[in-house]
PyMOL CGO cylinders between C-alpha atoms (Angstrom):
from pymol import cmd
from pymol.cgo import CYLINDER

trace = [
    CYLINDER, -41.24, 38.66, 21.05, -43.16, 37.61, 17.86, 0.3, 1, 1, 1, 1, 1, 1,
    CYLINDER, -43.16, 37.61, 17.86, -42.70, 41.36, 16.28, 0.3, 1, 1, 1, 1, 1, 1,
    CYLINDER, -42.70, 41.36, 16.28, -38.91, 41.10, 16.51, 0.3, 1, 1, 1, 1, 1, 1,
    CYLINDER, -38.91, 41.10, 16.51, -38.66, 37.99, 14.90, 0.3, 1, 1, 1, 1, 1, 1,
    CYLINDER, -38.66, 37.99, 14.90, -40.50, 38.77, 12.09, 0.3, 1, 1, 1, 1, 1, 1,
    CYLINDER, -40.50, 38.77, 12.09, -38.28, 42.13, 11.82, 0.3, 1, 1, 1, 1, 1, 1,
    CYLINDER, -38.28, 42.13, 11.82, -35.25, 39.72, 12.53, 0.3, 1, 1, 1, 1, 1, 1,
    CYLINDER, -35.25, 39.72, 12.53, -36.38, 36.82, 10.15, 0.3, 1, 1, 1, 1, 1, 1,
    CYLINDER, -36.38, 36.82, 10.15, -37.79, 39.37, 7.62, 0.3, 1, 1, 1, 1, 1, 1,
    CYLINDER, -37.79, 39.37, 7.62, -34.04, 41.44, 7.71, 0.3, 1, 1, 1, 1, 1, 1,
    CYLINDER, -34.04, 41.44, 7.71, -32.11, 38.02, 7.30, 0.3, 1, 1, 1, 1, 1, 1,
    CYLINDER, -32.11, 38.02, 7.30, -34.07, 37.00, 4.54, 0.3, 1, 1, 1, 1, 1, 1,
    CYLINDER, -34.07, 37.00, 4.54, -33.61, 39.94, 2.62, 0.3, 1, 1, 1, 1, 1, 1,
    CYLINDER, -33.61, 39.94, 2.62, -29.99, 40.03, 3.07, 0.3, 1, 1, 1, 1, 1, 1,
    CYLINDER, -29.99, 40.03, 3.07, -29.54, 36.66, 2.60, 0.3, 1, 1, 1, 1, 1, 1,
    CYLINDER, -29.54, 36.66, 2.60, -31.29, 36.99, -0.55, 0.3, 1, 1, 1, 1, 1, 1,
    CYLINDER, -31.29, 36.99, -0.55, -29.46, 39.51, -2.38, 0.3, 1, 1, 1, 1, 1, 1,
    CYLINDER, -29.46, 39.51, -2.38, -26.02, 38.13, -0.98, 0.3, 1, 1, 1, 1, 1, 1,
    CYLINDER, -26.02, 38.13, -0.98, -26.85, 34.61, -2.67, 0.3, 1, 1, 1, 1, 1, 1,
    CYLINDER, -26.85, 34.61, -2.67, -27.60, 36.26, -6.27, 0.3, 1, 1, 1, 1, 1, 1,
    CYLINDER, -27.60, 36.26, -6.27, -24.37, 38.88, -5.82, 0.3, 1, 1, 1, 1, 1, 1,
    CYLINDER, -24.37, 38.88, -5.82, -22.33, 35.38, -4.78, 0.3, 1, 1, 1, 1, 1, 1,
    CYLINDER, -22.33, 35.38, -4.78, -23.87, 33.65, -7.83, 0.3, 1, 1, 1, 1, 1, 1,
    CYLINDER, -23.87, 33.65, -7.83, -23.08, 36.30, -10.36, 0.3, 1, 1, 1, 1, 1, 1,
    CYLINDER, -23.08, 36.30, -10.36, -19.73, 36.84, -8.51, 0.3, 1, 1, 1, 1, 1, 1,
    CYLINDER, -19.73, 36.84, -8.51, -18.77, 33.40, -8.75, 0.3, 1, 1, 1, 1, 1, 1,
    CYLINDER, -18.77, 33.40, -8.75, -19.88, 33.39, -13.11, 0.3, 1, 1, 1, 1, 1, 1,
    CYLINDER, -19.88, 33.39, -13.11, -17.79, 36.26, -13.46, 0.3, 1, 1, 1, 1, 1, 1,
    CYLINDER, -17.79, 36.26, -13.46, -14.75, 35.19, -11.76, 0.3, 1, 1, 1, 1, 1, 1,
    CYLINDER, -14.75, 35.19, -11.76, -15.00, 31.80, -13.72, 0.3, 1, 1, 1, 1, 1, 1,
    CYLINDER, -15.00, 31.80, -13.72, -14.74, 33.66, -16.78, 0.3, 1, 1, 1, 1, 1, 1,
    CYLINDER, -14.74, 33.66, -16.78, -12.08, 36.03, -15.64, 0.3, 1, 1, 1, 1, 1, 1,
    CYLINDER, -12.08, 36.03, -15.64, -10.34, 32.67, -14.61, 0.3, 1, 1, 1, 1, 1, 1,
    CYLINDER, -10.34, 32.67, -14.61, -10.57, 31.46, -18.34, 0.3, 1, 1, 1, 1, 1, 1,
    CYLINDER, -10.57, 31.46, -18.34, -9.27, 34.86, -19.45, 0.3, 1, 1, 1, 1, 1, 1,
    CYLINDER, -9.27, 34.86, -19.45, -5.90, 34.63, -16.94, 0.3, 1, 1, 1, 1, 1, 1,
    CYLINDER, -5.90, 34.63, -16.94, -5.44, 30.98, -18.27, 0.3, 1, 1, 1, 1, 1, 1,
    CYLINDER, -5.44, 30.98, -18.27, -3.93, 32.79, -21.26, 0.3, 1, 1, 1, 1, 1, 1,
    CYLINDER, -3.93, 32.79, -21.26, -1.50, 34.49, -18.72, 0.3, 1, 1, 1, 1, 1, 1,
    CYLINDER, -1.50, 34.49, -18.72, -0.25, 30.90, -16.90, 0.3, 1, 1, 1, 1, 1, 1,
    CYLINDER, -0.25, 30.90, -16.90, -2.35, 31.75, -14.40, 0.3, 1, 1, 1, 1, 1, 1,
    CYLINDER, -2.35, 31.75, -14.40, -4.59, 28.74, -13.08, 0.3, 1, 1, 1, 1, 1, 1,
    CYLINDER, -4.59, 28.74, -13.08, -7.33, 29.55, -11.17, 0.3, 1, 1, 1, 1, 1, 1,
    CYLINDER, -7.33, 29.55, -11.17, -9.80, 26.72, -9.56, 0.3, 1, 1, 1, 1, 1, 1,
    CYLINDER, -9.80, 26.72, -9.56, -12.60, 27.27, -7.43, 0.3, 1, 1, 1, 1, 1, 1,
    CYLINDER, -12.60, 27.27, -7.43, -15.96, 25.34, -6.14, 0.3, 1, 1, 1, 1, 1, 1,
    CYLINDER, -15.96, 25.34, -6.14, -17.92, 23.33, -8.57, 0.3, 1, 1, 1, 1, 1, 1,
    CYLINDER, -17.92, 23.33, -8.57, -20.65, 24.65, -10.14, 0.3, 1, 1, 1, 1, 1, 1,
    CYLINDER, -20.65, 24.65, -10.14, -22.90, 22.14, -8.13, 0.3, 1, 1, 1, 1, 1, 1,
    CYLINDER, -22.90, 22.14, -8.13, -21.56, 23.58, -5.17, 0.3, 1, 1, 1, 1, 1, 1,
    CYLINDER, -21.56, 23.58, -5.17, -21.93, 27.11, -6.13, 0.3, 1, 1, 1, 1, 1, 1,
    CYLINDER, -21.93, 27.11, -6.13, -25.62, 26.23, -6.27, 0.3, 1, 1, 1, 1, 1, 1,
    CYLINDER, -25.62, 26.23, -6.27, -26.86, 24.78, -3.62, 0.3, 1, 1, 1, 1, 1, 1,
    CYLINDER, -26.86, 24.78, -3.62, -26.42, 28.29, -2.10, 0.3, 1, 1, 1, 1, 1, 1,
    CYLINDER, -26.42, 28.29, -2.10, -29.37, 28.85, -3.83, 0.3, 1, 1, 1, 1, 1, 1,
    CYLINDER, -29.37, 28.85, -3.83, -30.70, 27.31, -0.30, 0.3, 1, 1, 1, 1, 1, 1,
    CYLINDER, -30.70, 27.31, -0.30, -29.61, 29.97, 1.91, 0.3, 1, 1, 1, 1, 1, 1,
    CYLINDER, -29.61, 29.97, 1.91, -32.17, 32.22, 1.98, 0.3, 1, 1, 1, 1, 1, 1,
    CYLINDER, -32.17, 32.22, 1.98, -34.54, 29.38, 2.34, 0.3, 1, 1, 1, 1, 1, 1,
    CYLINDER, -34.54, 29.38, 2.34, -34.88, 28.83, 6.15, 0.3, 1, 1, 1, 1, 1, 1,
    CYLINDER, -34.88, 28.83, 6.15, -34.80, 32.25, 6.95, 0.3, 1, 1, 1, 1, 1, 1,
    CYLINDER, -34.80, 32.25, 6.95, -37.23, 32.95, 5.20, 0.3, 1, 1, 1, 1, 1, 1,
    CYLINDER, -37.23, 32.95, 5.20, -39.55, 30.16, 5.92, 0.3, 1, 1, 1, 1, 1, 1,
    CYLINDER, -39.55, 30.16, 5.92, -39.11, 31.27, 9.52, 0.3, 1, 1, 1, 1, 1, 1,
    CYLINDER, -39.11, 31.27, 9.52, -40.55, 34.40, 8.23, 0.3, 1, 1, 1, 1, 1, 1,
    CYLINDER, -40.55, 34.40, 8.23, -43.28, 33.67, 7.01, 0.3, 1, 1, 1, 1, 1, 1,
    CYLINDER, -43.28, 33.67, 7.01, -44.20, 31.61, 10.11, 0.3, 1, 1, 1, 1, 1, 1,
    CYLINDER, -44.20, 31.61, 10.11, -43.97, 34.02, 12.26, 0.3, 1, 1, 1, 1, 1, 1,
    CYLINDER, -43.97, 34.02, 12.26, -46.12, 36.17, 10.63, 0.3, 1, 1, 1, 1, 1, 1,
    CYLINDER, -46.12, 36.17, 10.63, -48.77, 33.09, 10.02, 0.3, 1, 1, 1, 1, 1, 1,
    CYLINDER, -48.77, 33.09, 10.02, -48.32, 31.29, 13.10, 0.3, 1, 1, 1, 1, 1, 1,
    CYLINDER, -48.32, 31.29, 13.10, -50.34, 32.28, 16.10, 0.3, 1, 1, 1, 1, 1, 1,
    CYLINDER, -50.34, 32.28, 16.10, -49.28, 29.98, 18.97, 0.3, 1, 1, 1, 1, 1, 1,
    CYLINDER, -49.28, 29.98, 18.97, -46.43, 30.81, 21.38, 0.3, 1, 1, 1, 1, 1, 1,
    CYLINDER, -46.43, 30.81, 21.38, -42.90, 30.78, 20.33, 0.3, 1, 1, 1, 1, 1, 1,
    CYLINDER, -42.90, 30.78, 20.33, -41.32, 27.46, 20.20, 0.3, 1, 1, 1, 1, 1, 1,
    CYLINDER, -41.32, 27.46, 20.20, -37.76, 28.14, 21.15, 0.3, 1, 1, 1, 1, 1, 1,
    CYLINDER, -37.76, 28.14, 21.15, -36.11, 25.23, 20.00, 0.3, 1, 1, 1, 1, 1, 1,
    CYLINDER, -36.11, 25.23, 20.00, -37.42, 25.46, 16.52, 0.3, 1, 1, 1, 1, 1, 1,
    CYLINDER, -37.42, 25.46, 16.52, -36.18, 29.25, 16.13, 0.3, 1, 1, 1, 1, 1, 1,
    CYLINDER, -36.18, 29.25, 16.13, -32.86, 28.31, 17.37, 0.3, 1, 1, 1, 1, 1, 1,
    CYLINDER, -32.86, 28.31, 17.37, -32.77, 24.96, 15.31, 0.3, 1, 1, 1, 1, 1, 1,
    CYLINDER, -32.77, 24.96, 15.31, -33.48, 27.77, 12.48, 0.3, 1, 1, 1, 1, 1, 1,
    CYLINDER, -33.48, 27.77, 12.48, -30.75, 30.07, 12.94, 0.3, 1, 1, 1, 1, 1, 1,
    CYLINDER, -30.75, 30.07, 12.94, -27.95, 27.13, 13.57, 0.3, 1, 1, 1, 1, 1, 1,
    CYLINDER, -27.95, 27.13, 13.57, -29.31, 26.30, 9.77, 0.3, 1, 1, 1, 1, 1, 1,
    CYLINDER, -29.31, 26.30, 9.77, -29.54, 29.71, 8.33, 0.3, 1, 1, 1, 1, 1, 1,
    CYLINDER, -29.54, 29.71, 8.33, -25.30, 30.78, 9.57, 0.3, 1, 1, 1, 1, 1, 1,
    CYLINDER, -25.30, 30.78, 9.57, -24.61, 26.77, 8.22, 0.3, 1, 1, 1, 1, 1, 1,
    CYLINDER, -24.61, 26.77, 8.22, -25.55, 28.02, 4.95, 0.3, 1, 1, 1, 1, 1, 1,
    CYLINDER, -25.55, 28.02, 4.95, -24.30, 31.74, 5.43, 0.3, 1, 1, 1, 1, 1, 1,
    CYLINDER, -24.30, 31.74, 5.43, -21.00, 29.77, 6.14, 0.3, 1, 1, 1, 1, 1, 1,
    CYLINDER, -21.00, 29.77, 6.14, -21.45, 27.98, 2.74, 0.3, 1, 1, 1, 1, 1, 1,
    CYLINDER, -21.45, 27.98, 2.74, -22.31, 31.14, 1.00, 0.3, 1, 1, 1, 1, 1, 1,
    CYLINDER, -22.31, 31.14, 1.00, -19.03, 32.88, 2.15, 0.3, 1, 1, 1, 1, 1, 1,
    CYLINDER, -19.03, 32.88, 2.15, -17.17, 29.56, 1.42, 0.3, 1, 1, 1, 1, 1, 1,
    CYLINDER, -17.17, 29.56, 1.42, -18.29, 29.78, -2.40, 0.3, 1, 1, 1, 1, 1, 1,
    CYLINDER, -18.29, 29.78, -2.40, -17.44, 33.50, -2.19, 0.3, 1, 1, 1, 1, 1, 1,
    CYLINDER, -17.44, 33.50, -2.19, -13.90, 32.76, -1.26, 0.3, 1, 1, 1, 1, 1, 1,
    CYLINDER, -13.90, 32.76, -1.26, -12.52, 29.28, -1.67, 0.3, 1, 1, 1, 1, 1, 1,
    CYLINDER, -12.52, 29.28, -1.67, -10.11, 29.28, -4.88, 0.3, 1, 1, 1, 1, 1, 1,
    CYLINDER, -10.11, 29.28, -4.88, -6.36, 27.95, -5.14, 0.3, 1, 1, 1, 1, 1, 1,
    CYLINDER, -6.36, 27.95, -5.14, -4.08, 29.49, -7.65, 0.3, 1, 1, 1, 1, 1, 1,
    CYLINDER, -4.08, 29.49, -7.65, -1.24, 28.22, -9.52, 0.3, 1, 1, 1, 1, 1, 1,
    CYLINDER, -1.24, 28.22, -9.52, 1.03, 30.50, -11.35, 0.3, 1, 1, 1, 1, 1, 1,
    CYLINDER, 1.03, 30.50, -11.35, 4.32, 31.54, -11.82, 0.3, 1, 1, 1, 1, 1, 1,
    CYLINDER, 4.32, 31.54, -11.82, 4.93, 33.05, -8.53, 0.3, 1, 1, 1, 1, 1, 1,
    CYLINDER, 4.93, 33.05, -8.53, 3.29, 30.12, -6.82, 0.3, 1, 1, 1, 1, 1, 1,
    CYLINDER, 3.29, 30.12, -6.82, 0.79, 28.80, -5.07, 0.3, 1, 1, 1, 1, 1, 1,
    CYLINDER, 0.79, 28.80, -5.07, -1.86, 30.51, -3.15, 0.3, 1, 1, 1, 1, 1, 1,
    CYLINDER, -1.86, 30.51, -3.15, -5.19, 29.40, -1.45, 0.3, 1, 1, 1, 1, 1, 1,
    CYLINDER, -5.19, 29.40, -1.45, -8.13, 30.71, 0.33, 0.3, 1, 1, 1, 1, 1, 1,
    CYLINDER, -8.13, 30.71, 0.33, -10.53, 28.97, 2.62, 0.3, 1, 1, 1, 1, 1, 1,
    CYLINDER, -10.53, 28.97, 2.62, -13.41, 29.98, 4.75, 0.3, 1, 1, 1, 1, 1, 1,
    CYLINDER, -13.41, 29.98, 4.75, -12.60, 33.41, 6.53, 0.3, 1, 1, 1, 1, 1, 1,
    CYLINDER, -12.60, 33.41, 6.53, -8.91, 33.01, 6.73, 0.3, 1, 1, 1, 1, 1, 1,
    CYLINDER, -8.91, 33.01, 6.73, -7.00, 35.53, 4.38, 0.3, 1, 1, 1, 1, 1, 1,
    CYLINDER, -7.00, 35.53, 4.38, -4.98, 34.41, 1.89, 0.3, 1, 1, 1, 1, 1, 1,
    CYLINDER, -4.98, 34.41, 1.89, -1.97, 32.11, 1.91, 0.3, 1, 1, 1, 1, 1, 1,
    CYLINDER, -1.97, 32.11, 1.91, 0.71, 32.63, -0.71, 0.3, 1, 1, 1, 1, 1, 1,
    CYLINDER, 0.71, 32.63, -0.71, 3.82, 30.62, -0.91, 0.3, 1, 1, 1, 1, 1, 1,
    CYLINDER, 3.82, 30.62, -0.91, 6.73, 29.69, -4.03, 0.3, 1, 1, 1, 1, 1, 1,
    CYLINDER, 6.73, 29.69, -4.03, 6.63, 26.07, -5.08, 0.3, 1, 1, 1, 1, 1, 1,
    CYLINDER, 6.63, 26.07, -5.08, 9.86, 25.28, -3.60, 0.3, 1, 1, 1, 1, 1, 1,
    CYLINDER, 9.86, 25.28, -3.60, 8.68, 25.77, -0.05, 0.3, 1, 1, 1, 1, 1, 1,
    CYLINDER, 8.68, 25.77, -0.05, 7.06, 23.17, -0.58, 0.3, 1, 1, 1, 1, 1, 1,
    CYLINDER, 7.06, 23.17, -0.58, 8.78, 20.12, 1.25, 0.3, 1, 1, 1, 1, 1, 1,
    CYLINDER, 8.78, 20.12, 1.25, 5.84, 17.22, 1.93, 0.3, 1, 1, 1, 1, 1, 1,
    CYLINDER, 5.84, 17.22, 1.93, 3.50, 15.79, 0.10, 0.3, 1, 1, 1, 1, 1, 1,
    CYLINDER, 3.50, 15.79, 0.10, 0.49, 13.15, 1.28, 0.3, 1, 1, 1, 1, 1, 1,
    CYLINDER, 0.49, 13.15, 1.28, -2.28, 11.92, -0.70, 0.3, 1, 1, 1, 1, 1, 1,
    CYLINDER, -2.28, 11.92, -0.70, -4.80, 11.18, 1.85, 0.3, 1, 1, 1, 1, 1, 1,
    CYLINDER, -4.80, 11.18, 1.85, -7.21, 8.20, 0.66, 0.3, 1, 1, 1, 1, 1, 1,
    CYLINDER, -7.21, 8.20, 0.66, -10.74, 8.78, 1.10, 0.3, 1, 1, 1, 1, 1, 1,
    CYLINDER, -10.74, 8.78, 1.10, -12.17, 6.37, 4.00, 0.3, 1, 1, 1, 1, 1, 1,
    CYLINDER, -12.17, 6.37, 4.00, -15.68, 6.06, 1.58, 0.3, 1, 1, 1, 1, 1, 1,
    CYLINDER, -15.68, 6.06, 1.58, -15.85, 5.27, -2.18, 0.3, 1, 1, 1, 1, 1, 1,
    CYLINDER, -15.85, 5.27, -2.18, -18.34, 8.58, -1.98, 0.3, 1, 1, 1, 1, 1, 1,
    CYLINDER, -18.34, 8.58, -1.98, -15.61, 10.77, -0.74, 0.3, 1, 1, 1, 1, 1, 1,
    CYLINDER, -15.61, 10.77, -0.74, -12.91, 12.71, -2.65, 0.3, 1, 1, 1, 1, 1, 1,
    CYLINDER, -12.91, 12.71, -2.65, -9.00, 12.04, -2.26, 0.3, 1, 1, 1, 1, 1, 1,
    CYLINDER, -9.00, 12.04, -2.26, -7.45, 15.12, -0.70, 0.3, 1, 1, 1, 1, 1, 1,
    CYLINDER, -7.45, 15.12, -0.70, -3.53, 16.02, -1.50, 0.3, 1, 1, 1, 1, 1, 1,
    CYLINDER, -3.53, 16.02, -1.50, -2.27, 18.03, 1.31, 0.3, 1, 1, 1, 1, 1, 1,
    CYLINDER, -2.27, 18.03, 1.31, 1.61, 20.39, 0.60, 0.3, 1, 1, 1, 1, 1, 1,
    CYLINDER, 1.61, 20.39, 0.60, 3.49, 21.03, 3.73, 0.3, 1, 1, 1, 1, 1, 1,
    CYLINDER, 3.49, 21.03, 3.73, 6.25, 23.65, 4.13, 0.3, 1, 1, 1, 1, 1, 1,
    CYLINDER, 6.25, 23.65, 4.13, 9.65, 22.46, 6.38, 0.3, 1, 1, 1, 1, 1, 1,
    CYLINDER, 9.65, 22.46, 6.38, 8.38, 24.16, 9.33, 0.3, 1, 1, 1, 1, 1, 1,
    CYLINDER, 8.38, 24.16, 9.33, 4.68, 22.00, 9.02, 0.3, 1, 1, 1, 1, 1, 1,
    CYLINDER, 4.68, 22.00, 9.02, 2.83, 24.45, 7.79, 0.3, 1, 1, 1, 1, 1, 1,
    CYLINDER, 2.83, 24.45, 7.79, 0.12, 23.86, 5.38, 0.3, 1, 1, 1, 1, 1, 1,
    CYLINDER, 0.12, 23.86, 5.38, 0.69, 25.13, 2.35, 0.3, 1, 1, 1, 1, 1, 1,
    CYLINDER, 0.69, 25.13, 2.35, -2.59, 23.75, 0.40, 0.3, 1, 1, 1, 1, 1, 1,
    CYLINDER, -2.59, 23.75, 0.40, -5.21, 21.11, 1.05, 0.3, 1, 1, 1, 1, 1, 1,
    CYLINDER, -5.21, 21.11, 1.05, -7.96, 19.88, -1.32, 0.3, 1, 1, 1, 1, 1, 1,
    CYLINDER, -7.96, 19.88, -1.32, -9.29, 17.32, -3.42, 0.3, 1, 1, 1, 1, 1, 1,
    CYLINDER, -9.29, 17.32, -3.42, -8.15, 17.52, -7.12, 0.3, 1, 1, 1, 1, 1, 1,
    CYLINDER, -8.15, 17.52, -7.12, -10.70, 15.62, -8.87, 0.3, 1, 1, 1, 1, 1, 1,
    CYLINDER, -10.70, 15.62, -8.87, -13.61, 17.00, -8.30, 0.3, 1, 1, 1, 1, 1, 1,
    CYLINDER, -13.61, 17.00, -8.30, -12.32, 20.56, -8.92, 0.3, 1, 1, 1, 1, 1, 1,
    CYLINDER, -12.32, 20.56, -8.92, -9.80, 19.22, -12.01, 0.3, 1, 1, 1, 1, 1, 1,
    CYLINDER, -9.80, 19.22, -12.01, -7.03, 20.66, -10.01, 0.3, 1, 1, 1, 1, 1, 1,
    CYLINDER, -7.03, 20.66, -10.01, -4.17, 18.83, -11.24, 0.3, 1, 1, 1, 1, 1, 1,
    CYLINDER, -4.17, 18.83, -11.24, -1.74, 21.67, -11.73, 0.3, 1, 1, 1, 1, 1, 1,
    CYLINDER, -1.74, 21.67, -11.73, 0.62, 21.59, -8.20, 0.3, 1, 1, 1, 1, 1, 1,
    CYLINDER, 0.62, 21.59, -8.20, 0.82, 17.82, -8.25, 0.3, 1, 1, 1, 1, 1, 1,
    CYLINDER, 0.82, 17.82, -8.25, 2.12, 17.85, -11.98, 0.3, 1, 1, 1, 1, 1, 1,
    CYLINDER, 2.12, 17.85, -11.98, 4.65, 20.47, -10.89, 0.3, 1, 1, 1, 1, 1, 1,
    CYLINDER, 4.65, 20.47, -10.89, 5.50, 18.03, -7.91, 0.3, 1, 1, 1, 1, 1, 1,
    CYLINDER, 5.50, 18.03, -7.91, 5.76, 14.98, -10.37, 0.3, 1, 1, 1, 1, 1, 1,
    CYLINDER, 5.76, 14.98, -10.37, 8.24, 17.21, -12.12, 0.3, 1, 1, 1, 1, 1, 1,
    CYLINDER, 8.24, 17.21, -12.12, 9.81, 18.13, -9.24, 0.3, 1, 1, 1, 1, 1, 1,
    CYLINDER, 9.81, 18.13, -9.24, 10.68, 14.44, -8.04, 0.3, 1, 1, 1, 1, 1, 1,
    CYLINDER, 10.68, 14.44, -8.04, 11.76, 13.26, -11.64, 0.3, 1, 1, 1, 1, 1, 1,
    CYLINDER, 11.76, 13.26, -11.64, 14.04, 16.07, -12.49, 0.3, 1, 1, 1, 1, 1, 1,
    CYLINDER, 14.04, 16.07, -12.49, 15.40, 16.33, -9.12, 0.3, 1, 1, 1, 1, 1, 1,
    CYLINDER, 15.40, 16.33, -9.12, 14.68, 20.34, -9.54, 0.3, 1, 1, 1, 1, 1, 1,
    CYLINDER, 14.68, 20.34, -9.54, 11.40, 22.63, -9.44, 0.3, 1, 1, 1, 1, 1, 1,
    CYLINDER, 11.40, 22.63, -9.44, 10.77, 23.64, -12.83, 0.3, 1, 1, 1, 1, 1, 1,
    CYLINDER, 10.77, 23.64, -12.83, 11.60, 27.59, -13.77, 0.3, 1, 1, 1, 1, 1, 1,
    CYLINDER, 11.60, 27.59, -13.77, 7.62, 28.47, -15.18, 0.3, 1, 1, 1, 1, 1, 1,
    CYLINDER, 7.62, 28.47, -15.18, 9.19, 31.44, -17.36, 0.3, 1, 1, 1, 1, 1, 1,
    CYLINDER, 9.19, 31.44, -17.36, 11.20, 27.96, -19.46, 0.3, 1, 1, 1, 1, 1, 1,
    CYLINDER, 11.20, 27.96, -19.46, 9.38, 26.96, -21.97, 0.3, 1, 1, 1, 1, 1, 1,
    CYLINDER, 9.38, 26.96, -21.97, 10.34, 23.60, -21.99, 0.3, 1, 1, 1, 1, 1, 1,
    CYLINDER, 10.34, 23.60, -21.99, 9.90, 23.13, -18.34, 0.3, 1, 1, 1, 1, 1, 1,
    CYLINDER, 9.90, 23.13, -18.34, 5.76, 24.48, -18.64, 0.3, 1, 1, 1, 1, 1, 1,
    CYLINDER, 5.76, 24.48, -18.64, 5.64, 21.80, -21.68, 0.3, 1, 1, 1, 1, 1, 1,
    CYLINDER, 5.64, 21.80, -21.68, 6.80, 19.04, -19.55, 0.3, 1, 1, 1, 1, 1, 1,
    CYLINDER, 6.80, 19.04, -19.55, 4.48, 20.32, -16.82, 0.3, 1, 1, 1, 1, 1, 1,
    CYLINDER, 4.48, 20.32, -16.82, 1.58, 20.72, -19.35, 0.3, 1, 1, 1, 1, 1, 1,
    CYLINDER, 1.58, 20.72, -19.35, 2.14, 17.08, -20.34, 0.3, 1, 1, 1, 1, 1, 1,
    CYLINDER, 2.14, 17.08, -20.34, 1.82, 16.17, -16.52, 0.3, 1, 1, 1, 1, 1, 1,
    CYLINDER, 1.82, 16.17, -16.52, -1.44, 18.10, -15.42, 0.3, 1, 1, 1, 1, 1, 1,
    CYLINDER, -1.44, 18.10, -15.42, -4.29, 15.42, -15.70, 0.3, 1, 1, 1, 1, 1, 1,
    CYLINDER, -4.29, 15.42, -15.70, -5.51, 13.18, -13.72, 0.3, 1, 1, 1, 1, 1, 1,
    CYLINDER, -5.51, 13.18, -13.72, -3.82, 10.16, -15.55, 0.3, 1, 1, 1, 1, 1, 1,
    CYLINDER, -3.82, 10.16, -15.55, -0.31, 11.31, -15.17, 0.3, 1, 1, 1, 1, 1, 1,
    CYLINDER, -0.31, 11.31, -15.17, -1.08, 12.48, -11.27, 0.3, 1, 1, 1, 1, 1, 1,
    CYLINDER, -1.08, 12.48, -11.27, -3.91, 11.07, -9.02, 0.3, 1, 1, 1, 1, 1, 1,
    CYLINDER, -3.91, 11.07, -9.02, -2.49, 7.49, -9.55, 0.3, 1, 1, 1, 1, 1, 1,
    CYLINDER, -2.49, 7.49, -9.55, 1.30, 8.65, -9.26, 0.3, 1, 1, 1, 1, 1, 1,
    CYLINDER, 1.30, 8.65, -9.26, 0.63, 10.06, -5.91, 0.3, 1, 1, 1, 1, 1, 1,
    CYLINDER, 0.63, 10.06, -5.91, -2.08, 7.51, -4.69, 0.3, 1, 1, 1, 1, 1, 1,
    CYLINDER, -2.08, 7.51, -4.69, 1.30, 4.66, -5.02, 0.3, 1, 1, 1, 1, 1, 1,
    CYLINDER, 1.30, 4.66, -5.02, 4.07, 7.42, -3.58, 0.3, 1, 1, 1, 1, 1, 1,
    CYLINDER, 4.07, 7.42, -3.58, 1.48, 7.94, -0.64, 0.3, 1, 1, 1, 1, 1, 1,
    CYLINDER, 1.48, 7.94, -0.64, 3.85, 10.84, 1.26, 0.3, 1, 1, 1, 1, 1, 1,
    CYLINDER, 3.85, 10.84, 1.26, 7.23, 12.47, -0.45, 0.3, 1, 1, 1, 1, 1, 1,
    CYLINDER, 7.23, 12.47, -0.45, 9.50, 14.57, 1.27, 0.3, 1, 1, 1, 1, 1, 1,
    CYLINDER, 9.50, 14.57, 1.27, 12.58, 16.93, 1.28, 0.3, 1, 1, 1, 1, 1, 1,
    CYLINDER, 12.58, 16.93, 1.28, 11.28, 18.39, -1.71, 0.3, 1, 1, 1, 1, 1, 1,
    CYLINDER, 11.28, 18.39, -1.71, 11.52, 22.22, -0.58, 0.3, 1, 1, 1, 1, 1, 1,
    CYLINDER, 11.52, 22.22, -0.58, 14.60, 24.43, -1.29, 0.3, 1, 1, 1, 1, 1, 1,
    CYLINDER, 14.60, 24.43, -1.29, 13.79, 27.02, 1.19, 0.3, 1, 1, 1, 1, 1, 1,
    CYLINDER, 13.79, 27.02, 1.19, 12.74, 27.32, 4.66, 0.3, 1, 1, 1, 1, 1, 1,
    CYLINDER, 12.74, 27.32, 4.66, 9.56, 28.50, 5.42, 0.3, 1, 1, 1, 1, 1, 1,
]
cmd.load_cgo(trace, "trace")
């Protein structure tokens, strides 16, 4: 029993180790990429850079369960190794989470990725509901949550910490000009510009609490 876990603990540590550093480069490069398709109209926000590090923890317990297998010489306490693991695929979760997690705001739309769920891409005038949901403790974030007609979830995710302003300001257009704005206009990405902070947004949104029939299409 001891030999396999150190081959299993030993094998999990190594992996976990070289997926954290390809996650952390990954996630540098993309954020530069990002600032690169800015130029295009193309807004791109992921995980913080905090949050992108504390990955730097995943190959932690596995491989302190390595190395006590190999040290320790008394039986095998069950409920520690198993108390291990639950930790190790926590963080494994986190590490793919960091990998993956980005909503995108462009032209065509919006898209967003979460977790292991693929992609979800939808135009801005599918969406038709909008709630600001007020965070319960003063150390929580806000979350802004875009339904479709149907119910579907369109996007969900807290704007400040990730300075992800960009849907709500095309939102705030959307209510005061009574029309989603045409991002290939000019004018109507100037008025949009003007809007995308957290100024002209959080607050807006915080007082509206939940807007609907926005959407033009069905979905």
């Amino acid at each position: 029993m001891r030999n396999f876990l150190i081959v299993f603990w030993g094998i999990f540590a190594a992996f976990t180790t070289v997926a954290t550093i390809y996650v952390l480069i990954n996630y540098e490069v993309q954020r530069w990429k990002d600032k690169q398709r800015l130029r295009e109209g193309i807004y791109i926000r992921r995980v913080t850079r905090f949050e992108a590090l504390i990955t730097i923890l995943t190959p932690v317990f596995p491989g302190l369960a390595y190395v006590t297998e190999i040290y320790d010489t008394g039986p095998v306490n069950v409920w520690v190794e198993i108390a291990a693991l639950l930790l190790s695929v926590l963080m494994v979760g986190c590490l793919r989470y960091v990998h993956v997690a980005y909503v995108k705001t462009s032209a065509d739309g919006i898209e967003q990725r979460i977790w292991f769920s693929n992609p979800t891409r939808y135009p801005f005038n599918a969406i038709n509901r909008v709630v600001f949901y007020k965070a319960a403790k003063y150390e929580d974030d806000d979350m802004v949550g875009f339904y479709a007609k149907s119910g579907t979830q369109i996007a969900l995710f807290s704007p400040l910490p990730h300075k992800n302003y960009r849907l709500l300001a095309i939102v705030r257009f959307r209510i005061e000009n009574e029309r989603w704005p045409d991002m290939d206009n000019p004018d109507d990405v100037a008025q949009v510009d003007h809007l995308d902070c957290a100024g002209k947004t959080m607050r807006y949104f915080e007082n509206l609490g939940k807007v609907t029939d926005l959407a033009d299409v069905y979905m």
